[in-house]
C-alpha positions in Angstrom: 0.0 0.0 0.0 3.1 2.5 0.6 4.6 1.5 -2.7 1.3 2.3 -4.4 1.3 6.2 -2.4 4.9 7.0 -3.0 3.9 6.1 -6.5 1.0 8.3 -6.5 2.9 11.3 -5.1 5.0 11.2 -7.7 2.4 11.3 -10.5 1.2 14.5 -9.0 4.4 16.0 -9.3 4.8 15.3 -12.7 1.3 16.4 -13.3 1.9 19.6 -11.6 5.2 20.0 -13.7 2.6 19.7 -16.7 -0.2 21.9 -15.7 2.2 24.0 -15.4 3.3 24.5 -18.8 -0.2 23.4 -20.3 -1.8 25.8 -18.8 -1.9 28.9 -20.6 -1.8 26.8 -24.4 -5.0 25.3 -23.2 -6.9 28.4 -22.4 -5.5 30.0 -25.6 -7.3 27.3 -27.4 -10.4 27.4 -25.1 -11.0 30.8 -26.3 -10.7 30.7 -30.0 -12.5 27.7 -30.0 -15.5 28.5 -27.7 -14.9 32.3 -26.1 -14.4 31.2 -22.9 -13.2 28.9 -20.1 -15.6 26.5 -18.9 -14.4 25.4 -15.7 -16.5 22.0 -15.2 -14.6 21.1 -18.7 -11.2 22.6 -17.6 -11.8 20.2 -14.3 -12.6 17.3 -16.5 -9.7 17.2 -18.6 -7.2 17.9 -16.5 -8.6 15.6 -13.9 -8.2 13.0 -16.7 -4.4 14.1 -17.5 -3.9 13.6 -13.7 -5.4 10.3 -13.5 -3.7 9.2 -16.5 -0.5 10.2 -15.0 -0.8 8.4 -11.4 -1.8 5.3 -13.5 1.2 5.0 -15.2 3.1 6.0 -12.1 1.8 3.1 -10.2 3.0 0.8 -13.2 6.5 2.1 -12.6 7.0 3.4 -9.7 9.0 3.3 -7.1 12.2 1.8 -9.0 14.3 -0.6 -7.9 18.1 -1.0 -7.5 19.7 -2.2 -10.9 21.7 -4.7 -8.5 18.6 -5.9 -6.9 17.0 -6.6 -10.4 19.6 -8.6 -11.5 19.5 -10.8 -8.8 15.9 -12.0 -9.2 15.1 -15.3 -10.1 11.7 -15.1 -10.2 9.1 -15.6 -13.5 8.9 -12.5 -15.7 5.5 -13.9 -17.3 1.9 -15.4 -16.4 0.4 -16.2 -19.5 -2.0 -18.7 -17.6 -5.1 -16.2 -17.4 -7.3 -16.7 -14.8 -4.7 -17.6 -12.2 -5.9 -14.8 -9.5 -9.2 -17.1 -9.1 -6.9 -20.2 -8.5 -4.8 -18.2 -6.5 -7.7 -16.7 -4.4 -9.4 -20.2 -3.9 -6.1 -21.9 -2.6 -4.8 -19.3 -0.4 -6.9 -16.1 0.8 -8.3 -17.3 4.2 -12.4 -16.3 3.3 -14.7 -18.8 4.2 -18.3 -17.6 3.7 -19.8 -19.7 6.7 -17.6 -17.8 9.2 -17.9 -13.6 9.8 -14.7 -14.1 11.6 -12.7 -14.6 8.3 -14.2 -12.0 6.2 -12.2 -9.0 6.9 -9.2 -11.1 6.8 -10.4 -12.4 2.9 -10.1 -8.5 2.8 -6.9 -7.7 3.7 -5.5 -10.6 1.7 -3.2 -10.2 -1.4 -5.4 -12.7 -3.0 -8.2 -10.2 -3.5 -6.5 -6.5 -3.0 -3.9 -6.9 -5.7 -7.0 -8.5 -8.4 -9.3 -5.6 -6.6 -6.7 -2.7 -7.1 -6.5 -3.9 -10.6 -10.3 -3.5 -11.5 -9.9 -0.1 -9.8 -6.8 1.0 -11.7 -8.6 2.0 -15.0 -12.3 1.8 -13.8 -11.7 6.0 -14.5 -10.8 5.4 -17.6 -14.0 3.6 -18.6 -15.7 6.7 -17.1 -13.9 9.5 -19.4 -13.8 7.5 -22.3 -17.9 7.6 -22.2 -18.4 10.6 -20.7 -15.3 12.7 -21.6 -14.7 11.6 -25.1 -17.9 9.9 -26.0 -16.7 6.7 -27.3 -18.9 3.3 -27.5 -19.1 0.3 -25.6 -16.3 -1.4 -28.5 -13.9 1.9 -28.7 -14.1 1.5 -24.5 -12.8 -2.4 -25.1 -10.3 -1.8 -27.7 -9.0 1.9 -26.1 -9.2 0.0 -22.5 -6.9 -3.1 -23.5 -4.7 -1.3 -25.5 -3.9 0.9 -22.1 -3.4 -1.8 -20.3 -1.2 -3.5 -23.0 1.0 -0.5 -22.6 1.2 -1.0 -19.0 2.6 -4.7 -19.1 4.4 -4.0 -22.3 6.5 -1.6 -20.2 6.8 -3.7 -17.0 8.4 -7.0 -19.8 10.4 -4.5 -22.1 11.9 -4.0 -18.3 11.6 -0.1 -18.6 12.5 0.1 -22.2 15.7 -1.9 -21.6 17.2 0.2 -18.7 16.8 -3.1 -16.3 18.8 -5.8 -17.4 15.3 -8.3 -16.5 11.7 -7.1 -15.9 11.3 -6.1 -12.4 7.7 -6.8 -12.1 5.5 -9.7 -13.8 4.0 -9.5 -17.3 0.7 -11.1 -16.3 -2.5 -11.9 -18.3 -4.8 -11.9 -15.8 -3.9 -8.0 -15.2 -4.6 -7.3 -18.8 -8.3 -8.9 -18.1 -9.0 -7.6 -14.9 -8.0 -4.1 -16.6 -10.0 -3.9 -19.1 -13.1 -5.2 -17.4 -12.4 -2.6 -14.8 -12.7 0.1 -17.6 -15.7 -1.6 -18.8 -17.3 -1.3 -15.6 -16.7 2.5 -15.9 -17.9 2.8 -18.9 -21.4 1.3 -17.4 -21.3 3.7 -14.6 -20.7 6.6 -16.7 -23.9 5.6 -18.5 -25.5 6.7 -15.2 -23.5 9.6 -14.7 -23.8 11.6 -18.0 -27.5 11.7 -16.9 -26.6 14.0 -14.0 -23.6 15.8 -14.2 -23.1 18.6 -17.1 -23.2 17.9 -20.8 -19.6 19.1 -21.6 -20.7 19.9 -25.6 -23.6 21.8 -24.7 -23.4 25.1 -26.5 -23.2 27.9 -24.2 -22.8 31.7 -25.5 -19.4 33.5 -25.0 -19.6 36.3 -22.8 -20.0 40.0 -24.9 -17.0 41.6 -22.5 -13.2 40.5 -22.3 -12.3 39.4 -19.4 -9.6 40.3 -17.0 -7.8 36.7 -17.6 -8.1 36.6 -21.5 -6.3 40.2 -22.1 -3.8 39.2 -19.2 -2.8 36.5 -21.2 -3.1 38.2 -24.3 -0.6 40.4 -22.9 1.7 37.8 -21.8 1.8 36.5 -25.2 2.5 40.3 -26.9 5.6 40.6 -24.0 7.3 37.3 -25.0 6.9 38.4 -28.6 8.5 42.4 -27.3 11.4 40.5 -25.9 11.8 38.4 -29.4 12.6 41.5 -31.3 14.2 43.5 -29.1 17.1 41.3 -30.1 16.7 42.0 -33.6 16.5 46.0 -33.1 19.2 48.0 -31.1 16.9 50.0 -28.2 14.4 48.1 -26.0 12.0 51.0 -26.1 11.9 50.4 -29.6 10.7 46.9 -29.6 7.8 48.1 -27.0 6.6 51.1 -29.5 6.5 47.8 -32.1 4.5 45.7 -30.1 2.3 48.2 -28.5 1.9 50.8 -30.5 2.6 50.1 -34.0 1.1 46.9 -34.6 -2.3 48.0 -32.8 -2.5 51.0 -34.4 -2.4 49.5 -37.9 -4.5 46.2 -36.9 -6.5 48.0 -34.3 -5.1 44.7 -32.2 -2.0 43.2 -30.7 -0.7 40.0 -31.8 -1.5 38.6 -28.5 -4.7 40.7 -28.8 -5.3 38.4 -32.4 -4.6 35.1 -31.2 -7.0 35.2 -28.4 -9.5 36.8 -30.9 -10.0 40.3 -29.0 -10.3 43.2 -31.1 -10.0 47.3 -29.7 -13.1 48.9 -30.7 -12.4 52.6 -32.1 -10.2 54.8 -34.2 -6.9 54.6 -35.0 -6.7 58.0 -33.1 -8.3 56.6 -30.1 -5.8 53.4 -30.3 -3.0 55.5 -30.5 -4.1 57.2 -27.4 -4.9 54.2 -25.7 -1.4 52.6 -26.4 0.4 54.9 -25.3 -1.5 56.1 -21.6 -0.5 52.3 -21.7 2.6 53.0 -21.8 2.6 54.6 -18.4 2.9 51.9 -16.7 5.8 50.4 -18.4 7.6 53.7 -17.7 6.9 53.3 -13.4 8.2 50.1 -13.6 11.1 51.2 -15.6 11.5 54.0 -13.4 11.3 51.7 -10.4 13.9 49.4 -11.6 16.3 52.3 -12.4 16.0 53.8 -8.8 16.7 50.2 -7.2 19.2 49.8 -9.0 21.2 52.8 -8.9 20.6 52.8 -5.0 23.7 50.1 -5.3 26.7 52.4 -6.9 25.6 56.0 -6.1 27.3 58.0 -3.2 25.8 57.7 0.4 24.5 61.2 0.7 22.1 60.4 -2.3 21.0 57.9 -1.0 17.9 59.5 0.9 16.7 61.0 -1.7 16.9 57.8 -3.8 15.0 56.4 -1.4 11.9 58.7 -2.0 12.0 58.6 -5.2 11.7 54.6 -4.8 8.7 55.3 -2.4 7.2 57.9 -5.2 7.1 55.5 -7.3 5.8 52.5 -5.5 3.0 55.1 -4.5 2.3 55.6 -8.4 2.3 51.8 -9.1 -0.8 51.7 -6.9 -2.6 53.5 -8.4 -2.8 51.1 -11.8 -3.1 48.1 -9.4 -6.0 49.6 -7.4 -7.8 50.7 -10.9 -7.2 46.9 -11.8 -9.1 45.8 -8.7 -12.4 48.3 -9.2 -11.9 47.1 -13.0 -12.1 43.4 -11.6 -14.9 44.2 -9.5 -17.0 46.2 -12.4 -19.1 45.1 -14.7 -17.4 46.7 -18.2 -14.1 45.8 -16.8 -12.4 48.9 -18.2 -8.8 50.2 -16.7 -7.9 54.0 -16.8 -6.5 54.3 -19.6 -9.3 52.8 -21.8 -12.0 55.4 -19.9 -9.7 58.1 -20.9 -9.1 56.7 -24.5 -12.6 56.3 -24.8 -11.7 52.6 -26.4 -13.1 49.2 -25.7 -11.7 45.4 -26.0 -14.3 42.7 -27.5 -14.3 39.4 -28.8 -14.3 38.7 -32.2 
């Protein structure tokens, strides 16, 4: 039972490590592709992507000592299906006729390891039918060819970096697998009548939110720090970015890509871009202060420290517009009030 928790905590590691950098390409494509985030769907697939994950941890993991390996002497196969049922008949202690020996039945390798196999891809049945909307034969094929991989990795002993298989390639696990997905499968059939339909068309909301331009912006600043090594000022690859492109397109390219378009002139744009600016230039200015407090002479230093509080003080004032923006309904910062422009969806 430890063995099968350390393996677990490490599949959530490496599903963190994937979140991680899935994140932000899966909401890009949310967005184009339905104008929003639903987050019952964004729970559902990564849920899966996590499952997936611990499954194939618990196949693996944890990994023995190459020394220890080579030393077994043990069978590498069971191609004798239906083995657990002989196993359980000649050795788990259950007798039917007396309480006393149920629990103990129970606890019993003879049933828990069979048991934990049913359970190991009984989820799987259950987003295959409800997540991906596959039949009752896609579940079958889909389910054993999961569960192929799984014992075809334990007898290619880890894709050769063993010098034997360190756990058995077993028959009876590629049945009791694929019946446990089945039995998902029937379940979901219950479930899809009560939880969300995940296609159901739902209409994408008229305003931009605070989380689609954020990352629209993050997208524009990784393509601002692209040029700037092709042209010889930063400042210059910031005009680019945010003022030239969105002037001529009425959009960024980060703006494009998550399909957001700045309703109003090219005036107005212009405007807006720059009061944009702003912001950019307290940070800038914020960065220059800090730094220079670390060469300049110690009787300047004083004053270098209020000019580092002046402009901490002005950096609230964007991030306290951002939080009545948040809390609004239009969702509009200070500089698009002023501009007198507004984002939408295209």
């Amino acid at each position: 039972m430890l063995s099968y928790l350390h393996a677990i905590q490490i599949g959530v590691l490496l599903f963190f490590t994937f979140f991680l950098i899935s994140l932000i390409p899966y909401m890009i494509v949310q967005y184009r592709k339905y104008g929003r985030v639903n987050p019952w769907r964004f729970f559902v697939n990564f849920s899966f992507i996590l499952y997936l994950v611990c499954a194939y941890a618990m196949t693996i993991f944890p990994l023995p000592n190459v020394e220890q390996v080579a030393q077994m002497t043990g069978p590498e196969q069971n191609l004798v299906p239906f083995e657990f049922v002989r196993q359980f008949i000649a050795y788990n202690p259950l007798e039917l006729s007396d309480r006393s020996t149920w629990l103990l039945g129970l606890k019993a390798s003879t049933f828990i390891q069979p048991f934990f196999n049913l359970l190991l891809t009984l989820p799987f049945g259950i987003y295959l039918r409800y997540l991906f909307k596959r039949s009752f034969s896609q579940t079958f094929v889909l389910s054993l060819l999961l569960t192929l991989s799984f014992e075809f990795l334990q007898r290619s002993a880890l894709f050769g970096l063993y010098p034997r298989p360190y756990r058995l390639f077993d028959v009876d696990d590629l049945l009791l697998n694929t019946v446990g997905s089945l039995i998902g499968f029937g379940i979901a059939c219950l479930l899809v009548k009560v939880l969300p339909d995940l296609d159901a068309q739902q209409p994408a909301p008229v305003q931009v939110g605070l989380i689609r331009r954020s990352i629209a912006f993050g997208v524009d600043i990784i393509l601002m720090e692209i040029v700037a090594v092709f042209v010889p000022h930063f400042y210059m690859a910031l005009l680019i970015i945010f003022v030239a492109v969105p002037v001529l397109f009425r959009r960024t390219f980060g703006q494009k890509l998550l399909k957001i378009k700045i309703e109003a002139g090219r005036i107005n744009i212009f405007i807006r871009q720059l009061l944009s600016l702003l912001n950019f230039g307290i940070l800038g200015l914020l960065g220059y202060y800090l730094q220079r407090s670390g060469y300049i002479a110690e009787n300047e230093l004083g004053q270098n420290l209020l000019l580092i509080i002046l402009c901490l003080i002005l950096l609230m004032l964007p991030t306290i517009d951002l939080l009545f923006a948040t809390l609004s309904r239009r969702q509009k910062l200070w500089y698009e009030r002023l501009s007198r422009t507004e984002l939408t969806t295209t």
